[in-house]
KOLLO-273851 format. One record per residue (C-alpha): residue number from 1; residue in three letters; x negated, y negated, z. Coordinates in pm, 1 decimal, always signed. Each point is the difference from the previous one (the first is absolute). Layout:
<sites>
SITE     n   res          x          y          z
SITE   NUM   ALA          X          Y          Z
...
</sites>
This chain:
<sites>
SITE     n   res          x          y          z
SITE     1   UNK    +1082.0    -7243.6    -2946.4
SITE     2   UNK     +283.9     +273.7      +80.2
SITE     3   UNK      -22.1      +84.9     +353.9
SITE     4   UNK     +347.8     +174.3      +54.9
SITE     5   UNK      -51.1     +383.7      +43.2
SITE     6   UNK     +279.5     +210.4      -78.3
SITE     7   UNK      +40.0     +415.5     +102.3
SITE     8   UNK     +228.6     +251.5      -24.6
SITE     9   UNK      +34.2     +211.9     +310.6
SITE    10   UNK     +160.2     +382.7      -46.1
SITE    11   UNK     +140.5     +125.9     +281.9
SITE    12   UNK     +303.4     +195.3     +177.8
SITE    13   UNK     +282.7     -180.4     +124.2
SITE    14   UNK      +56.5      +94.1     +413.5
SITE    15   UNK     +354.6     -154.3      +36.6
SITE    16   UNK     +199.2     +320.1      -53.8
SITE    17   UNK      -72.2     +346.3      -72.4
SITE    18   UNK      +66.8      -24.3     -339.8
SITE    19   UNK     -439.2     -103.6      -80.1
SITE    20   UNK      +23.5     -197.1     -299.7
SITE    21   UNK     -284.4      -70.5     -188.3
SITE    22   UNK      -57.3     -365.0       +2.9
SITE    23   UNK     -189.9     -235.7     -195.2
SITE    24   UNK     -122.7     -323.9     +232.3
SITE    25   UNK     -134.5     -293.9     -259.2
SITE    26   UNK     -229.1     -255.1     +228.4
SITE    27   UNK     -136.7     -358.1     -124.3
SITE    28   UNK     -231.7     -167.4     +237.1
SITE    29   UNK     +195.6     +194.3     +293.0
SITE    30   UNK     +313.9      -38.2      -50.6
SITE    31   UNK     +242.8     +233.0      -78.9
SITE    32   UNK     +139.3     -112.4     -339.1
SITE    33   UNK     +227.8     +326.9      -80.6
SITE    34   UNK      +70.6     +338.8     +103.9
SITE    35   UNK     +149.4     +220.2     -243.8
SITE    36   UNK      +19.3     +433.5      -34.5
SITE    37   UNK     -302.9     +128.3     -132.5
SITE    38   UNK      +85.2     +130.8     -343.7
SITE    39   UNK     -295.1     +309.2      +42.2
SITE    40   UNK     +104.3     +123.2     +319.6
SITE    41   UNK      +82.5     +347.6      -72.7
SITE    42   UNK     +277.1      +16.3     +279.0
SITE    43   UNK     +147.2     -308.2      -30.5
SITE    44   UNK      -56.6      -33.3     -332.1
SITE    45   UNK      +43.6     -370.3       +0.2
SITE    46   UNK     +332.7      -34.7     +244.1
SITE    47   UNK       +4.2     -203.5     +293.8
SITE    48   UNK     +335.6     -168.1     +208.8
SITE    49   UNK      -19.2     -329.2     +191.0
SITE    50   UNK     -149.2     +102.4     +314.5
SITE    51   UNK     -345.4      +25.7     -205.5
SITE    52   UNK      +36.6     -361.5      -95.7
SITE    53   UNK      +71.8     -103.6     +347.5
SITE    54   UNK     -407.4     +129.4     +112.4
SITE    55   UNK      -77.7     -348.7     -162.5
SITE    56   UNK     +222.2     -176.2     +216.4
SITE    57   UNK      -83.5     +224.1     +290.7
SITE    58   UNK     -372.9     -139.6      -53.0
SITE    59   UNK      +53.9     -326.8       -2.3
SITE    60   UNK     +259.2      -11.7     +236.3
SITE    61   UNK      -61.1     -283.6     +204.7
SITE    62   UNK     +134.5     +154.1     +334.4
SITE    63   UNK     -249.3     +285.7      -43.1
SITE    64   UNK     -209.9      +33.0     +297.0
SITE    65   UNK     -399.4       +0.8      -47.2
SITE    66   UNK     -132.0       +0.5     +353.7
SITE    67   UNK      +92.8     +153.0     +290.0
SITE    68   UNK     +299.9     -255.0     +234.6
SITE    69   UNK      +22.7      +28.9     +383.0
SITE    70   UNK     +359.8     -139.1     +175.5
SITE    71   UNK      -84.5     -280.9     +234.3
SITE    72   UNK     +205.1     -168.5     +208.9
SITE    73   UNK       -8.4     -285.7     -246.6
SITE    74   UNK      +55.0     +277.3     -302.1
SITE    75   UNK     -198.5     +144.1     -247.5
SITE    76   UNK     -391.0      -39.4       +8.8
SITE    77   UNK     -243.1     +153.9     -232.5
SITE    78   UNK     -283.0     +174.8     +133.4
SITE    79   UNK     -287.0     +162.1     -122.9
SITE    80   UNK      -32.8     +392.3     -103.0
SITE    81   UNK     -240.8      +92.7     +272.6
SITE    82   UNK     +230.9     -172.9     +296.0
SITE    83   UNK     +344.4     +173.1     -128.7
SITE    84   UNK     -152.3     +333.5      -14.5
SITE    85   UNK     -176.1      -16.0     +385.8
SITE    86   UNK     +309.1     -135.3     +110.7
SITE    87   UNK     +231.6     +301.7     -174.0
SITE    88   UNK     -277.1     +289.6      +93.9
SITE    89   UNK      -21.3     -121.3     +369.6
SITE    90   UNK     +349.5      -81.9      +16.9
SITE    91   UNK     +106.9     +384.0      -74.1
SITE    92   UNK     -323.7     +166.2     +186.3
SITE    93   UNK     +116.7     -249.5     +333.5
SITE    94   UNK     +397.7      +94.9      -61.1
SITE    95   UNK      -79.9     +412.9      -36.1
SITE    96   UNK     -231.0      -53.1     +255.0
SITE    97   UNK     +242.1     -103.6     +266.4
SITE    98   UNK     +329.5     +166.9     -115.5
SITE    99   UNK     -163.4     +327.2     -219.7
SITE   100   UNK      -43.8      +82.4     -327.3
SITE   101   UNK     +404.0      -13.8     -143.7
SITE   102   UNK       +9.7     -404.8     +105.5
SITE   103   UNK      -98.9      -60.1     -376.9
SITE   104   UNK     +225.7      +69.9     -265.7
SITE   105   UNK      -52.0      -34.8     -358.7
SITE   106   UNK     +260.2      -34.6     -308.6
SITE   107   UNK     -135.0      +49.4     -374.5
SITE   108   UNK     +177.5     -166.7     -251.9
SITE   109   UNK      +95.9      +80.8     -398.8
SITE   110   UNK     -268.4     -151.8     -141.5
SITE   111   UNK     -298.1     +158.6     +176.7
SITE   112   UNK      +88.9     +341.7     -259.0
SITE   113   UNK      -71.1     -233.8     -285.7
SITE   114   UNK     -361.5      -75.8     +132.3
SITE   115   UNK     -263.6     +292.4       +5.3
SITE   116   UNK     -240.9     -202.3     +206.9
SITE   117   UNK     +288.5       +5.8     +271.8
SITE   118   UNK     +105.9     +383.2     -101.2
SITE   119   UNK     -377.6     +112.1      +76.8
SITE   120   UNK      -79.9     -212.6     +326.2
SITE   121   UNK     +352.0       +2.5     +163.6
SITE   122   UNK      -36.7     +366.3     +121.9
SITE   123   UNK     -341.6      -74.8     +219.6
SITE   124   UNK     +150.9     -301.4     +104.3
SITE   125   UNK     +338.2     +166.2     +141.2
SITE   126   UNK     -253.9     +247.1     +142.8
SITE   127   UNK     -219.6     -267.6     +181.5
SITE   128   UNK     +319.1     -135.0     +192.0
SITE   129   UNK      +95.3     +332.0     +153.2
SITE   130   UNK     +370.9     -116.3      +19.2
SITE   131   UNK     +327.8     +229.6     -104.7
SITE   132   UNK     +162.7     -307.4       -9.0
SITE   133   UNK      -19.3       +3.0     -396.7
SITE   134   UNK     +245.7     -154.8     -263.4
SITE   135   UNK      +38.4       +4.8     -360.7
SITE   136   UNK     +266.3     -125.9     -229.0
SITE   137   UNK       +4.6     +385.5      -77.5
SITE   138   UNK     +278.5      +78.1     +226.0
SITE   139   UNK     +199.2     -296.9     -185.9
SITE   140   UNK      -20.8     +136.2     -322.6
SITE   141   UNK      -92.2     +374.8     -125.0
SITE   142   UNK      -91.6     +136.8     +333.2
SITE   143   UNK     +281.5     +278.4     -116.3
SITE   144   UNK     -254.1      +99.2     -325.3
SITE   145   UNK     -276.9      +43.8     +207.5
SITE   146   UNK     +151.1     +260.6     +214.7
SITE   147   UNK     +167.8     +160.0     -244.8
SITE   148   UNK     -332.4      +35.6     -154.1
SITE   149   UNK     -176.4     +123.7     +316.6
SITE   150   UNK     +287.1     +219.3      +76.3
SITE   151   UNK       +3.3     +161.1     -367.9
SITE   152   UNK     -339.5      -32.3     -166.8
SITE   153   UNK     -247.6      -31.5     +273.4
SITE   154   UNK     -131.9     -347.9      +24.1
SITE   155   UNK     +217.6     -332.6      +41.0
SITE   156   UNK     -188.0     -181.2     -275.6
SITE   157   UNK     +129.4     +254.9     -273.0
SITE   158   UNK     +236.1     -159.3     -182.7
SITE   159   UNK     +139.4     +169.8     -293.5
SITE   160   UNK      +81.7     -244.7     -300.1
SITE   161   UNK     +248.9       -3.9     -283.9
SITE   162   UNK     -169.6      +51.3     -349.8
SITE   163   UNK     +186.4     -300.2      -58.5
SITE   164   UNK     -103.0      +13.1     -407.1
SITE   165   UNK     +116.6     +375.1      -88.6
SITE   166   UNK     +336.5      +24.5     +154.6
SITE   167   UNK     +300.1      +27.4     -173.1
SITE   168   UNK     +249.5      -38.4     +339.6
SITE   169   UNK      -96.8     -206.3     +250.5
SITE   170   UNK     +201.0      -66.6     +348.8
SITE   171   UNK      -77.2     -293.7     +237.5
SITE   172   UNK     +122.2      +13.7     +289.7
SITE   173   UNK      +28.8     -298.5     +209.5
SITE   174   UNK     -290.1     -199.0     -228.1
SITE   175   UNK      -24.6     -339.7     -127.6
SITE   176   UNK     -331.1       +3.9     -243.9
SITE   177   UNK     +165.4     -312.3     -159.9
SITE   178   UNK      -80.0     -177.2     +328.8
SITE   179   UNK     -283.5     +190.6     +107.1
SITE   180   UNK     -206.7     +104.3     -316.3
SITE   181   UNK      +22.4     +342.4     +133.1
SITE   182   UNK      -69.0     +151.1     +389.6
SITE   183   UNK     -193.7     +289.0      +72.0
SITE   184   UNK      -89.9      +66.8     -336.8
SITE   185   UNK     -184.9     -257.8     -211.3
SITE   186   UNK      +72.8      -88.2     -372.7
SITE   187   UNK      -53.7     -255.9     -125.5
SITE   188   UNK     +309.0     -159.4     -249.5
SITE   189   UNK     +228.0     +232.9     +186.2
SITE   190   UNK     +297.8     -104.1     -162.2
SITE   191   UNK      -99.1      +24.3     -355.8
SITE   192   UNK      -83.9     +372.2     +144.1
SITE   193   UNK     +360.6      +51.3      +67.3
SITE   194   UNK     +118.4     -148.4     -344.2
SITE   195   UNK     -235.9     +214.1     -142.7
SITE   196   UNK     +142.3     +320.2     +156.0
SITE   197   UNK     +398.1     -130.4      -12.0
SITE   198   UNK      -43.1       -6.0     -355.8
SITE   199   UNK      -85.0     +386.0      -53.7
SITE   200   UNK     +171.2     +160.4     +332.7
SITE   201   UNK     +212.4     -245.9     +334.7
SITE   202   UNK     -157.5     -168.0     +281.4
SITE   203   UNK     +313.0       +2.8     +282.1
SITE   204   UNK      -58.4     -228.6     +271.0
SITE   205   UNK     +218.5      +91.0     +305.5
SITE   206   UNK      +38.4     -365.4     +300.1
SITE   207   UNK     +224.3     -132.7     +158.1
SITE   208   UNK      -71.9     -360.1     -148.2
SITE   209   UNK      +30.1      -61.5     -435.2
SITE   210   UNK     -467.0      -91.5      +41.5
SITE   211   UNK     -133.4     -116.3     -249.2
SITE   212   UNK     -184.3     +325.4      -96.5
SITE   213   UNK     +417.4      +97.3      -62.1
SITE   214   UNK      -56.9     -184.8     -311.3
SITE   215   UNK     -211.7     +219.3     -196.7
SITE   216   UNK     +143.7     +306.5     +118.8
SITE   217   UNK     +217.1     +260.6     -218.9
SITE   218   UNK     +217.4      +55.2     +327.6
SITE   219   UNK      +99.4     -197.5     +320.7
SITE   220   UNK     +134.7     +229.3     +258.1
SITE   221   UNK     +129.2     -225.4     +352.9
SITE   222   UNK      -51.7     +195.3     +318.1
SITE   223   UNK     +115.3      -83.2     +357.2
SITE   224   UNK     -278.0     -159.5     +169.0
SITE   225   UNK     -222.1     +259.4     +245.9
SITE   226   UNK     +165.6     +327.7     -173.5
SITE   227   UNK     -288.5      +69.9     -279.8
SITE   228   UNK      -67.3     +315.1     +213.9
SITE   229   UNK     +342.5     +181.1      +14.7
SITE   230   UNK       -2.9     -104.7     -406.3
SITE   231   UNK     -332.4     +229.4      -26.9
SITE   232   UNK     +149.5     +263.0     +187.6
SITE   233   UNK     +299.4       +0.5     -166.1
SITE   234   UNK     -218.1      +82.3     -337.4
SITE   235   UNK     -238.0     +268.6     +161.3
SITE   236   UNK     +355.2     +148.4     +117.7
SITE   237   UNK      +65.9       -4.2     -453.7
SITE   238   UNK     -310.1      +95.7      -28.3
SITE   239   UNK      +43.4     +333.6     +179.3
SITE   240   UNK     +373.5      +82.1      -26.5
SITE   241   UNK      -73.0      -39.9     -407.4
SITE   242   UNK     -319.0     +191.3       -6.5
SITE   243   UNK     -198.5     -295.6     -110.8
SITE   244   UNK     -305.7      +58.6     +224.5
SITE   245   UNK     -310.7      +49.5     -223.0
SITE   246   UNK     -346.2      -44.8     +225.5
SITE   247   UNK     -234.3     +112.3     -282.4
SITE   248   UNK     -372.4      +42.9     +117.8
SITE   249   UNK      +39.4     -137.2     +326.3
SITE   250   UNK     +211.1     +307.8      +75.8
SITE   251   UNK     -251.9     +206.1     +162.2
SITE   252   UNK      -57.1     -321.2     +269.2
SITE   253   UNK     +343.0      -15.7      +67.6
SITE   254   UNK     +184.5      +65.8     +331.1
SITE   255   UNK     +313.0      -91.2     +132.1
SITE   256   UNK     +215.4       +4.9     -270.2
SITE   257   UNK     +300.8     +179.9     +162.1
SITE   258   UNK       +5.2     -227.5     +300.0
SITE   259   UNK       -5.6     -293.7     -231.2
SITE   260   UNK     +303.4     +196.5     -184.1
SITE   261   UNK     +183.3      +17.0     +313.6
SITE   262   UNK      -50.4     -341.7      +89.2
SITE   263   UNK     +116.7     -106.1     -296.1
SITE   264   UNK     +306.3     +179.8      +28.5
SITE   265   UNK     +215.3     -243.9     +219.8
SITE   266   UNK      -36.7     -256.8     -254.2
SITE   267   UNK     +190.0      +90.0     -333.6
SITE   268   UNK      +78.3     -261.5     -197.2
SITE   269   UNK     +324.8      -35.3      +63.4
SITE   270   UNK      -53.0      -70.4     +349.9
SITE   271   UNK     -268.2     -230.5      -88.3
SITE   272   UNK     +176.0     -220.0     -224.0
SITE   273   UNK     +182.1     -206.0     +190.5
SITE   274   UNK     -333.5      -82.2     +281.6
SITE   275   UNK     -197.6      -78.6     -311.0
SITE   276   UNK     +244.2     -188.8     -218.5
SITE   277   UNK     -103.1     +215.7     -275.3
SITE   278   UNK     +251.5     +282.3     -189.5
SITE   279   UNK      -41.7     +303.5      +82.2
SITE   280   UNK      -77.4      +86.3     -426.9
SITE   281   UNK     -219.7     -276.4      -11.2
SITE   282   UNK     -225.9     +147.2     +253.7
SITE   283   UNK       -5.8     +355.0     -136.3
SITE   284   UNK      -68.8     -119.6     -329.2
SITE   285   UNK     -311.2     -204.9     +184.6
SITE   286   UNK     -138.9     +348.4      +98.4
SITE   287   UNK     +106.8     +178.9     -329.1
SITE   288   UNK     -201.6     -277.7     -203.6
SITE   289   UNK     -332.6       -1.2     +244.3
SITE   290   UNK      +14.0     +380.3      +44.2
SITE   291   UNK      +62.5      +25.3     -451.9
SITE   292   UNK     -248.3     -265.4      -73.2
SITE   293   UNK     -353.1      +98.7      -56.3
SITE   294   UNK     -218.3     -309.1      +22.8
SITE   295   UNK     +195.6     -177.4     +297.0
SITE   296   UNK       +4.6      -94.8     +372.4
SITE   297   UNK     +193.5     -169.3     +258.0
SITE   298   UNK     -159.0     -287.9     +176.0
SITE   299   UNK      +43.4     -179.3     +352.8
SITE   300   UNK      -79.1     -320.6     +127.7
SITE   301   UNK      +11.0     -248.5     +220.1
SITE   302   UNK     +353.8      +39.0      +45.4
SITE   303   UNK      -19.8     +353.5      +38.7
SITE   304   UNK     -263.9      -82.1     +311.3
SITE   305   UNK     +138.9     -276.0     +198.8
SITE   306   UNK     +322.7     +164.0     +134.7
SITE   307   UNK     +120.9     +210.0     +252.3
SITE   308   UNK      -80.9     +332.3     -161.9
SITE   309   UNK     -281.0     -151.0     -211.5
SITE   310   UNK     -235.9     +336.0     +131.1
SITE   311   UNK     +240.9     +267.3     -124.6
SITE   312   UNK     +136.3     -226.5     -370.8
SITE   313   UNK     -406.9      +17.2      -65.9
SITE   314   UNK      -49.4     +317.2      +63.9
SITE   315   UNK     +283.8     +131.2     -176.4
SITE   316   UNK      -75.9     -186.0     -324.7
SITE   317   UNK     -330.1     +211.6      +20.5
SITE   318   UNK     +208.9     +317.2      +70.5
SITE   319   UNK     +211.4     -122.8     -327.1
SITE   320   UNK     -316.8       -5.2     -195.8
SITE   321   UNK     -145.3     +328.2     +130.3
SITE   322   UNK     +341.1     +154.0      -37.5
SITE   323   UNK      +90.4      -82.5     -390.9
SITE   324   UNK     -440.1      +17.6     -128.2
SITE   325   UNK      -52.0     -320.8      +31.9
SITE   326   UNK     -303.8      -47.9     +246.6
SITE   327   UNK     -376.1       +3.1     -181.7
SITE   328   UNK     +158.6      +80.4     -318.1
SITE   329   UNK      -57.5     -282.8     -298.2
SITE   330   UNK     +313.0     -225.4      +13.4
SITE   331   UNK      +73.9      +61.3     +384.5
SITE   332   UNK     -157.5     -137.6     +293.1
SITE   333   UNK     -367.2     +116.5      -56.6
SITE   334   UNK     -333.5      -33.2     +217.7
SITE   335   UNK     -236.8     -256.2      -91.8
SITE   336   UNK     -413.8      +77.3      -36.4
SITE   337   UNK     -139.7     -379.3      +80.0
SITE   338   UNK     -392.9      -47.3      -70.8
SITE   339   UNK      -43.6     -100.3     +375.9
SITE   340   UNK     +223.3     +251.3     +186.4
SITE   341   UNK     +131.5     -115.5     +326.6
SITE   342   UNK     +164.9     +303.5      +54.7
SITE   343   UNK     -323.6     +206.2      -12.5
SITE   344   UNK     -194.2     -217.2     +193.3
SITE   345   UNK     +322.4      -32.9     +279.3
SITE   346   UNK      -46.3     +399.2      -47.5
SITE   347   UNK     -362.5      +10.4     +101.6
SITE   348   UNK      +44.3     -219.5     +327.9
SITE   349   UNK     +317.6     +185.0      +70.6
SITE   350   UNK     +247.0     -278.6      +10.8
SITE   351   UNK     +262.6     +177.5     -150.3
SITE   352   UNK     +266.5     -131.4     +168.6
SITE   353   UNK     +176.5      +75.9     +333.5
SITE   354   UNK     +314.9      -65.7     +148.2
SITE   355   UNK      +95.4      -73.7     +401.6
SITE   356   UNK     -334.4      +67.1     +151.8
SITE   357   UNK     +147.2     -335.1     +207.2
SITE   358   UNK     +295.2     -177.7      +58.2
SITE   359   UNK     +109.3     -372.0      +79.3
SITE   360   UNK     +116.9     -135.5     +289.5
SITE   361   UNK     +363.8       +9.9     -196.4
SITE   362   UNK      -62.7     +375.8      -62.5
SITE   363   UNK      -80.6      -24.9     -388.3
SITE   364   UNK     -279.6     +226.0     -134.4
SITE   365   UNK     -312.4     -137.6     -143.2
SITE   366   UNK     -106.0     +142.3     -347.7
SITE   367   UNK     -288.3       +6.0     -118.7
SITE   368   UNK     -160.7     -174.0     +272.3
SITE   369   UNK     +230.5     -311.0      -17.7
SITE   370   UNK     +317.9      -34.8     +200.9
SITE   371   UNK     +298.4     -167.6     -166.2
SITE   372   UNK      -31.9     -358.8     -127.3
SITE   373   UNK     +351.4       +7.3     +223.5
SITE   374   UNK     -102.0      +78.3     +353.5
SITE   375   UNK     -257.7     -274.0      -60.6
SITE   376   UNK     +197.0     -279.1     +229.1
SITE   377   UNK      +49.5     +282.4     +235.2
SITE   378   UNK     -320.3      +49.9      +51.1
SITE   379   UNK      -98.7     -333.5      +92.3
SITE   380   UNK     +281.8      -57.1     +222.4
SITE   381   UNK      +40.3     +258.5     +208.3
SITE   382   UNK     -184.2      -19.0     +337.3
SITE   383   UNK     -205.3     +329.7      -29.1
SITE   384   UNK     -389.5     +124.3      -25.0
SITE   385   UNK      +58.9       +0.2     -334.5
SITE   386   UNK     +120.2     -337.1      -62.5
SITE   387   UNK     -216.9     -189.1     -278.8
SITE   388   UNK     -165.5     -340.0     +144.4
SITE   389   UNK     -136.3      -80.3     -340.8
SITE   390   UNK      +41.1      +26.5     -353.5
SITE   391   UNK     -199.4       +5.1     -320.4
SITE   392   UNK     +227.6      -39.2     -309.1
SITE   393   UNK     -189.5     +106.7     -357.5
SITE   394   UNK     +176.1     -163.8     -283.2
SITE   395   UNK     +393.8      +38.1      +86.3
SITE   396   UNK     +273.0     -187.8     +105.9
SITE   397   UNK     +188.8     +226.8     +219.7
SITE   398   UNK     +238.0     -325.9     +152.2
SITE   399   UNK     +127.6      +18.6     -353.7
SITE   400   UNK      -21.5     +377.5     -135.7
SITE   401   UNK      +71.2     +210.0     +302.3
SITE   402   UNK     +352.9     +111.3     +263.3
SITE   403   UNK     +139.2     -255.1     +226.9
SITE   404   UNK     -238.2     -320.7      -90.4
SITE   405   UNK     +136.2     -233.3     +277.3
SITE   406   UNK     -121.2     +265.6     +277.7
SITE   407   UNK     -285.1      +15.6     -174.0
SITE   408   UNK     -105.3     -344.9       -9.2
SITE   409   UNK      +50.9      -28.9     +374.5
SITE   410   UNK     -240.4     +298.4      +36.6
SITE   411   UNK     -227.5     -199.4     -183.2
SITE   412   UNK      +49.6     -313.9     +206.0
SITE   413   UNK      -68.9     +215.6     +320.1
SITE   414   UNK     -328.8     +169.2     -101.9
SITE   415   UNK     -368.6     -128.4     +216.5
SITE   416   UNK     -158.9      -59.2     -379.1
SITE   417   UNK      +90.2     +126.2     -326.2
SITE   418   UNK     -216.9      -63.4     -303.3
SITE   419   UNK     +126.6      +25.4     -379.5
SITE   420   UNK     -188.3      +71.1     -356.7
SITE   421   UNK     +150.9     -231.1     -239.1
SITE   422   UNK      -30.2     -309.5     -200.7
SITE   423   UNK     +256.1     -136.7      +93.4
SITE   424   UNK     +194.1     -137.1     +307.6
SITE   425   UNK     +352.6     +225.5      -28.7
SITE   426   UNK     +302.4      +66.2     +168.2
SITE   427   UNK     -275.4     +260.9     +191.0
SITE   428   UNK     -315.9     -142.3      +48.2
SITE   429   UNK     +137.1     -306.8     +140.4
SITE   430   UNK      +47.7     +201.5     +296.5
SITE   431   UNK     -375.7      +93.4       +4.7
SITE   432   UNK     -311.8     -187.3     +194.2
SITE   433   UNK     -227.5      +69.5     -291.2
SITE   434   UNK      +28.3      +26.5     -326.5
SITE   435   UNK     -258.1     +166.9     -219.1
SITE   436   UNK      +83.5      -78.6     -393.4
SITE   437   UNK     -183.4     +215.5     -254.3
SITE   438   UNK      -92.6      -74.7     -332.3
SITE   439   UNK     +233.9      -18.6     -310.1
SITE   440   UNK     +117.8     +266.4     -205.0
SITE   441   UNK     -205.9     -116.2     -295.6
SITE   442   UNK     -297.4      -62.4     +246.6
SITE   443   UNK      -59.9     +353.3      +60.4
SITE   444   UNK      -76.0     +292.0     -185.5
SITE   445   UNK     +266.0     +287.9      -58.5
SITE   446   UNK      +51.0     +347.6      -53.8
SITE   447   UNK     +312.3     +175.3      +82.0
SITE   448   UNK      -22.0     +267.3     +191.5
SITE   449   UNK     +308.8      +61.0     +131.1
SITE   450   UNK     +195.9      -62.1     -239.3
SITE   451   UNK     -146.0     +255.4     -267.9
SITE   452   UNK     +133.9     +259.1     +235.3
SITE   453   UNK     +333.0      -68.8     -126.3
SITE   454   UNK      -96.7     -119.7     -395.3
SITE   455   UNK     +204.6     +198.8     -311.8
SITE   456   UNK     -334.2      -38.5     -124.7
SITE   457   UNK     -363.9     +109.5      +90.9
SITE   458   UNK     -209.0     -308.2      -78.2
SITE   459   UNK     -271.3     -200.5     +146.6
</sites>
């Protein structure tokens, strides 16, 4: 008699923000092949590497699957019940004796990708009554979110390219080749920008020849760090040309002569040489964006992680706004997700907020978080609010955040420090605990985060 028993699982893939519909085929529980589910109506079928790699993630046999305690003769597992009494009393002893900001917590990537996380995170940042807060936020589009609160009200509010009915599109310090897309998810992104190079250009302006540069009508090389006297350069075209068209957002519109004279220190000219790009070449930029109906200009992580990474992002929103390009079909556009963060952030009134605190080092917290940056600060420095402890949530800050040697000796001198992961990384080797939660494939999945930023409504 037959006893094998084979399944195919449908699901979302969580490894980017791209959500490709996968199709997992099971025999007697094993994961015989993963391959893009042909129905999905988003993904229609596509899927990149990182979805095969949730089989090997599964069976990985490093993969932690109970919680491990360092000993003086190393690792030893324990049971669930022990690790969490000896975490909770651990921080309720530490705040006890040195006050509430002695525990600090850092939230990695991956906890966006993982509603269960995105709905129980917030009462659990709230239950440890620390400001000491970290998120890889301030590492990557920290910039977008204030730009956001700043413009349109809450920092959640991302507006999205309408990637499929543009006939011009500019990126702007983006690599979707490498990424599959950031802060705006679509699936097969690069057939999307062979689909709109064949009717209208897609220019990609960075300093490095990325692999999204092949598939691109136009490769424009800029000096490293100047993307924002570039954009001010073309608002400066924009005006002295008579190019500014605002449409229907006219009437919500104020400011525009101080942005005018702004602008007006940085002609081209003078630009040219900071940026590396002629002086033509970056009038014709605004001429085409401000002439172009269905188009937008796009900034990413490039445009975030430099010195003037606030101002590049909020001028490529004032580029938008200036040439009717912002919630227009083929701009940037708003998205209308069935399970609205942004209403339900609206409703509790976390909006967004800006320096209600500072760091020892002086940096503003946003958004309730202080910089990913000032975290080895704030562990070294001999102060009442120097963090004793700290709970790590799915990141690997040794590897993905500032000055990694200084912060692995913060690590080294905490009184306990627990991590989420499974498995022992160039981070949670520094912990006392480790708690490892289930598998990707072991849990169920919805993405609500990342529907914010979709080019399509779909659930």
């Amino acid at each position: 008699m037959d006893t094998t028993h084979s399944f195919t699982h449908f699901r979302t893939c969580n490894l980017c923000e791209a959500m490709c519909g996968i199709a997992i085929e099971v025999k007697d529980n094993q994961i015989t092949a993963i391959k893009g589910d042909q129905d999905d109506p988003f993904s229609k079928g596509h899927i990149c590497p990182k979805a095969l790699a949730l089989k090997d993630l599964q069976e990985d046999p490093d993969r932690l699957k109970q919680p491990i305690m360092k000993t003086p003769e190393g690792w030893k597992k324990i049971s669930w019940n022990r690790a969490f009494d000896i975490v909770a009393n651990k921080a309720k002893s530490l705040q006890k004796e040195y006050g509430k900001n002695a525990l600090g917590a850092y939230f990695g990537n991956p906890n966006t990708h993982h509603h269960g996380n995105l709905l129980f995170l917030l009462p659990f940042i709230q239950s440890l009554k620390t400001k000491n807060r970290f998120s890889a936020t301030s590492n990557d589009q920290l910039p977008h979110m204030q730009a956001n609160l700043e413009l349109f009200g809450n920092q959640y509010l991302f507006p999205v390219p309408d990637i499929d009915h543009m006939d011009l599109f500019i990126l702007l310090g983006s690599n979707p080749a490498a990424s599959n897309g950031s802060l705006m998810s679509a699936p097969d992104y690069l057939a999307r920008l062979k689909k709109i190079g064949k009717q209208g250009e897609v220019i990609l302006i960075d300093p490095r020849k990325t692999e999204t540069a092949k598939v691109c009508s136009q490769h424009l090389f800029i000096h490293p760090g100047t993307d924002a006297f570039l954009l001010l350069a073309m608002i400066h075209t924009l005006f002295q040309e008579k190019l500014v068209e605002t449409g229907r957002l006219t009437p919500h519109i104020e400011g525009l002569s101080e942005i005018e004279f702004i602008c007006d220190a940085f002609p081209p000219d003078v630009v040219a040489k900071q940026t590396g790009i002629p002086a033509e070449t970056i009038k014709e930029l605004a001429r085409k964006l401000a002439q172009t109906p269905r188009s937008c200009l796009f900034g990413r992580m490039g445009t975030s992680t430099q010195v003037f990474g606030g101002v590049t992002t909020w001028l490529i929103y004032v580029i938008n706004i200036l040439t009717n390009h912002l919630d227009e079909r083929g701009g940037l556009m708003f998205t209308k997700p069935a399970a609205d963060m942004i209403e339900i952030a609206d409703w509790f009134g976390q909006k967004g907020h800006i320096n209600h605190y500072r760091s020892l080092s002086g940096l503003p917290e946003f958004g309730g978080e202080l910089p990913a940056s000032s975290m080895a600060d704030q562990i070294l420095s001999d102060s009442n609010e120097q963090i004793k402890m700290m709970i790590i949530v799915a990141g690997n800050p040794v590897l993905s955040s500032a000055n990694s040697k200084r912060l692995e000796q913060a690590f080294k001198s905490l009184d306990f420090m627990v991590s989420v992961d499974f498995f022992l990384n160039e981070t949670s080797q520094h912990a006392d605990i480790i708690l490892p939660p289930t598998a990707p494939l072991e849990q169920s999945h919805y993405d609500l985060a990342l529907n914010l930023i979709s080019v399509r409504n779909v659930a």
